[in-house]
GUDREN-18695 format. One record per residue (C-alpha): x, z, y; residue in one letter. Coordinates in steps of 0.02 Angstrom, whole numbers, padded with zeros to 5 digits. Each point is the difference from the previous one (the first is absolute). Example, Ala and Ser with C-alpha at 12.3 -4.5 7.8 and 13.67 -1.06 7.14 Angstrom:
2
LUMBA     px     pz     py code
LUMBA  00615  00390 -00225    A
LUMBA  00069 -00033  00172    S
***
This chain:
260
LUMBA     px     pz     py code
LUMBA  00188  00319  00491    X
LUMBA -00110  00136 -00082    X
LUMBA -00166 -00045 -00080    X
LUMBA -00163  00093  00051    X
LUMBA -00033  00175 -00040    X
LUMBA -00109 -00056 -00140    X
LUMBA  00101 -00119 -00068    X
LUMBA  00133  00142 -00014    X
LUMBA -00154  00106 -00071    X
LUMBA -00028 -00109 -00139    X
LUMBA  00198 -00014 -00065    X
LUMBA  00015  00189  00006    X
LUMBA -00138  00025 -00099    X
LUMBA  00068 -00098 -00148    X
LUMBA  00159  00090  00023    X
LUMBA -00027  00158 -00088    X
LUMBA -00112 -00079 -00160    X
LUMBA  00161 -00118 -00026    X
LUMBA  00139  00136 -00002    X
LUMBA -00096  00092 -00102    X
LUMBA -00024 -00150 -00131    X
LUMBA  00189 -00055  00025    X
LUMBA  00110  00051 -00146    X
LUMBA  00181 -00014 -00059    X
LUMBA  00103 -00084  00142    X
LUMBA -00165 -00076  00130    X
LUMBA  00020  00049  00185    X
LUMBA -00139 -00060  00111    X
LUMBA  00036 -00037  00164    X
LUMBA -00098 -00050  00158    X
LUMBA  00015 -00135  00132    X
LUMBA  00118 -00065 -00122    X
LUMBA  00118 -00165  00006    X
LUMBA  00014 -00084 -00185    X
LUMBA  00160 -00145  00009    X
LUMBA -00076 -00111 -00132    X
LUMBA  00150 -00129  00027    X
LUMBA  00131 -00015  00146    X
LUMBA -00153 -00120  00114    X
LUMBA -00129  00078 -00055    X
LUMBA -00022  00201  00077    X
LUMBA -00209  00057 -00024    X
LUMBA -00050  00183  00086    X
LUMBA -00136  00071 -00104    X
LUMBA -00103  00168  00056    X
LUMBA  00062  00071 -00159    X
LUMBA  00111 -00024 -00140    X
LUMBA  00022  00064 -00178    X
LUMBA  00181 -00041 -00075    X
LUMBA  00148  00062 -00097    X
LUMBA  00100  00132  00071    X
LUMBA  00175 -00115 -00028    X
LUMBA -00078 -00150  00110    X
LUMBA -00007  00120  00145    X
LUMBA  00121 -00044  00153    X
LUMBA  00023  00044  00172    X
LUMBA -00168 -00055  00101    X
LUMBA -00060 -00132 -00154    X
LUMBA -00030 -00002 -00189    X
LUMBA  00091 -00125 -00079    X
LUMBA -00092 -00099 -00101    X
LUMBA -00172 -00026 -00085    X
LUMBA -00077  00182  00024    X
LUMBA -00132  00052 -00147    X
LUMBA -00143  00000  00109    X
LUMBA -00038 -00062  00200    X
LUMBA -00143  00058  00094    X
LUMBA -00061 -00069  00153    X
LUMBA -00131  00068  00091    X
LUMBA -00101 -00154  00086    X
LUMBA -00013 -00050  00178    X
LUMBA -00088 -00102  00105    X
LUMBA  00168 -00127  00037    X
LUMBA  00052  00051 -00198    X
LUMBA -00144 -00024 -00114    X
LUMBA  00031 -00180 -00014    X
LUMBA  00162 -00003 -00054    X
LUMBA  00009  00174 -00090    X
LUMBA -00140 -00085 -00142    X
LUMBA  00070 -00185 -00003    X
LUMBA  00193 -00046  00055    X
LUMBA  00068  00194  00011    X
LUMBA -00073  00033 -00176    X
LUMBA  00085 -00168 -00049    X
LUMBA  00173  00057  00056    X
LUMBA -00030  00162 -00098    X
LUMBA -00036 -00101 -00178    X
LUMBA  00151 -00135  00041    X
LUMBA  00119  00133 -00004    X
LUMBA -00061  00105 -00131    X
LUMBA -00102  00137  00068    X
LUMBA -00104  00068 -00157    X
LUMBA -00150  00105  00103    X
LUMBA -00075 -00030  00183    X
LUMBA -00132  00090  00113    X
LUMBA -00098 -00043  00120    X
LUMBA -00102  00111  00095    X
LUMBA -00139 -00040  00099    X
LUMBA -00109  00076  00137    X
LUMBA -00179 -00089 -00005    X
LUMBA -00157  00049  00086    X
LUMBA -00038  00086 -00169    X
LUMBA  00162  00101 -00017    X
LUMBA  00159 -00038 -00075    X
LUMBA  00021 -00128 -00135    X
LUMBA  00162  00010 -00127    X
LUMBA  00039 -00173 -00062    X
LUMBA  00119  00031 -00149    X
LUMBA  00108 -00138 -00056    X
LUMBA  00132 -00028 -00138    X
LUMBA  00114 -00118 -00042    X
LUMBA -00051 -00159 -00155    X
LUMBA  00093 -00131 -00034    X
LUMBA  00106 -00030  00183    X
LUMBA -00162  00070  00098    X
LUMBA -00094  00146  00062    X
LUMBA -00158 -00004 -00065    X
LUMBA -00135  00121  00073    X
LUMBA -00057  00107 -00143    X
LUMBA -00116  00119  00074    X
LUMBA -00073  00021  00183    X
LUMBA -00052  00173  00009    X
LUMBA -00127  00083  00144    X
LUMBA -00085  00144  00057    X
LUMBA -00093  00106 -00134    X
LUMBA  00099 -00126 -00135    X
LUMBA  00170  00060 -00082    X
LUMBA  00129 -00073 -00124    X
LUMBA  00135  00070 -00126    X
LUMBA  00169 -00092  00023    X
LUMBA  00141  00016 -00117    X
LUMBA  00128 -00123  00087    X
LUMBA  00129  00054  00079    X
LUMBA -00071  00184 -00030    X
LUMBA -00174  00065 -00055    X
LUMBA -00126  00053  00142    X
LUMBA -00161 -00031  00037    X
LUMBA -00068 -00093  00131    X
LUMBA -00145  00084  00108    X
LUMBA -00031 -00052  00191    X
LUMBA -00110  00119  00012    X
LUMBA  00125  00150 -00045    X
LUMBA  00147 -00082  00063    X
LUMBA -00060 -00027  00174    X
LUMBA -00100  00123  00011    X
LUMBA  00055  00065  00195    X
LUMBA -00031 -00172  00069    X
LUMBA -00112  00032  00165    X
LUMBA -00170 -00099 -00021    X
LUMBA  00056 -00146  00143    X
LUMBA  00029 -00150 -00127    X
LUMBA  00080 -00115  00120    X
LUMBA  00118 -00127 -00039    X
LUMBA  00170  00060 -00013    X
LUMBA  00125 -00073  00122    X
LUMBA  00176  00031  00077    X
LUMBA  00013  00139  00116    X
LUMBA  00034 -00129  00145    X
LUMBA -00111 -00132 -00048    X
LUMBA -00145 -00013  00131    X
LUMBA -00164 -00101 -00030    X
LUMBA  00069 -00108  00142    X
LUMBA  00177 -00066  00006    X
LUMBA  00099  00078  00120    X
LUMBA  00049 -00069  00212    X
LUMBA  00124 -00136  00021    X
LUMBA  00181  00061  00012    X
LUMBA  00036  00094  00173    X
LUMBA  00125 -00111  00107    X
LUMBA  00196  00050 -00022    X
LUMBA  00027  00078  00155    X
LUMBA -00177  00134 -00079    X
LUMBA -00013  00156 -00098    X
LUMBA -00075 -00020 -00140    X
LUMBA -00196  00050 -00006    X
LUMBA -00053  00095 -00163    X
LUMBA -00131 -00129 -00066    X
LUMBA  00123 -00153  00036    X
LUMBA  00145  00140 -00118    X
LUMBA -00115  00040 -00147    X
LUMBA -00128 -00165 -00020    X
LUMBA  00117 -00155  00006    X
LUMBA  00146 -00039 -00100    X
LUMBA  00112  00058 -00054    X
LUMBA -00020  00164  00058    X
LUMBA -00188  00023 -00062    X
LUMBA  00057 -00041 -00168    X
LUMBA -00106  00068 -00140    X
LUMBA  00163 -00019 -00128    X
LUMBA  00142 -00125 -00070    X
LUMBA  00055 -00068 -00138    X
LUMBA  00114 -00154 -00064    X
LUMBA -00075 -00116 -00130    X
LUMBA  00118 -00120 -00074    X
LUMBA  00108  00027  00157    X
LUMBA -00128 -00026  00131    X
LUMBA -00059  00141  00108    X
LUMBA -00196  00060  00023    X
LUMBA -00069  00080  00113    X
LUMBA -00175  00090 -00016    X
LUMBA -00115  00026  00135    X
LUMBA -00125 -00099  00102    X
LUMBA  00078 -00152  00095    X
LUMBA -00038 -00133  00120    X
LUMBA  00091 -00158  00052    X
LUMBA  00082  00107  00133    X
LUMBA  00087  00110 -00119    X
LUMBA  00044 -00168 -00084    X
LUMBA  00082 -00067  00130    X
LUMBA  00107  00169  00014    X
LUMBA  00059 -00014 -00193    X
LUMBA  00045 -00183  00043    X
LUMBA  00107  00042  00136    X
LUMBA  00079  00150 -00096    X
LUMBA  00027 -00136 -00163    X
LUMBA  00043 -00169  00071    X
LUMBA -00022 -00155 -00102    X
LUMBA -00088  00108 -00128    X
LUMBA -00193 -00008 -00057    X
LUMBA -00102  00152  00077    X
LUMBA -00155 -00016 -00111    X
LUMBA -00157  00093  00027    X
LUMBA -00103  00027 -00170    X
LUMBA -00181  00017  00075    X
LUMBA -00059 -00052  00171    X
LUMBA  00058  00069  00173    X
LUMBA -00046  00189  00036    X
LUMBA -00069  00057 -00197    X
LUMBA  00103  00112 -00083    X
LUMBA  00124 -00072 -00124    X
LUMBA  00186 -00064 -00005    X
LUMBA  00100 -00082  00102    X
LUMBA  00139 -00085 -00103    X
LUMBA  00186 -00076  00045    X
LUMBA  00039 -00160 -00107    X
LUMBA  00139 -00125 -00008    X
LUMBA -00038 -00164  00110    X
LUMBA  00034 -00092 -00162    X
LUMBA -00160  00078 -00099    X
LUMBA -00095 -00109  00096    X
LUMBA  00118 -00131  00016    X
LUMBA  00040  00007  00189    X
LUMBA  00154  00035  00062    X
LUMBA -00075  00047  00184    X
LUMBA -00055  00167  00069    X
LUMBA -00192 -00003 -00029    X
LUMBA -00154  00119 -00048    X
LUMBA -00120  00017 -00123    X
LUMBA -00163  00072  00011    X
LUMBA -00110  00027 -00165    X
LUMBA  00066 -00146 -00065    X
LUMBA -00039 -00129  00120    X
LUMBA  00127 -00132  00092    X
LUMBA  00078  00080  00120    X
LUMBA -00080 -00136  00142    X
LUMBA -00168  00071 -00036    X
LUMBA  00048  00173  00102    X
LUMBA  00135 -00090  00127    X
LUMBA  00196  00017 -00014    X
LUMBA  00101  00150  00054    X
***
């Protein structure tokens, strides 16, 4: 599913700057999928690689930079276990950019010793020279300069502030809020981490028990509480040691919310 117009703002605006700074063999490429390892598949707004790990709908490998531009359901886990995936397979320079009340904020990270380590977070009416993986510079200001003055959070196109109606009955049509704001259809993205799916966009214990009737005997895992946006994560019944079909919601037992 497609992101909001401003979240598609924000990505095309860095498009340009980084062509312009690529050199030798970099391509950049948008909505991109990086295959870090054969479990472990990450979609980043934008990535800067080497022409020769270019393939058919992927890159293959660690790219030389990811950007992600930050959501409501992706902040989280674009600064913490996303950017941890990045450094444990090598990726030397990672983004994030971030709409605030205030404007966009650039947090610039690059890769020490196993980890990516913010060096710099840069806002509006600041600016930074980088020399890694190319030299630019860094101004918010300049850079998204055609942003119109809402400074709303930035969500998925078919995330609501409410999660969608229950499921229409077999024998119904489909209704367009129960289509675009419950999963998996109102997904904001996916990705595979260490062979286990996630799914972005803002969930409630109904979409959970959807995802456990679509992976039986697997762990549907919520990573923040019912209805806030955030992930909604597949794991293997044994990494919780159970070996029934259960739930998990923001890390509680699954008796606390009821069995599905």
């Amino acid at each position: 599913m497609g992101h909001t117009l401003l979240h598609q703002i924000l990505v095309a605006d860095l498009v340009t700057p980084l062509m312009i700074a690529e050199y030798g063999d970099m391509r950049t490429r948008t909505s991109a999928v990086a295959r870090l390892g054969d479990g472990t598949w990450l979609h980043a707004d934008l990535l800067v690689y080497c022409e020769a790990q270019e393939r058919e709908g992927f890159v293959e490998g660690a790219p030389l930079l990811a950007v992600e531009v930050a959501s409501e359901a992706s902040r989280a886990r674009d600064l913490g276990a996303k950017r941890d995936l990045y450094a444990g397979h090598g990726v030397p320079c990672y983004w994030v950019v971030d709409l605030t009340p205030d404007g966009v904020r650039v947090h610039v990270h690059g890769l020490d010793g196993g980890r990516l380590v913010e060096r710099v977070a840069v806002g509006m009416g600041e600016s930074v020279r980088l020399t890694e993986p190319f030299k630019i510079e860094i101004r918010p200001d300049r850079l998204f300069s055609g942003l119109p003055p809402w400074r709303g959070p930035v969500e998925g196109a078919y995330m609501a502030h409410e999660n969608g109606p229950d499921l229409p009955c077999p024998q119904e049509v489909f209704g367009i809020d129960s289509f675009i704001r419950r999963w998996p259809t109102g997904v904001e993205k996916v990705e595979l981490e260490n062979g286990n799916p996630v799914f972005y966009g803002r969930w409630d214990e109904r979409d959970v028990e959807i995802a456990q009737r679509a992976y039986p005997g697997r762990v549907v895992r919520l990573d923040q509480r019912p209805g806030v946006p955030g992930t909604l994560r597949i794991l293997p019944a044994a990494s919780v040691n159970q070996t029934v079909p259960q739930h998990v919601v923001d890390g509680r037992a699954p008796a606390e919310y009821g069995r599905v």
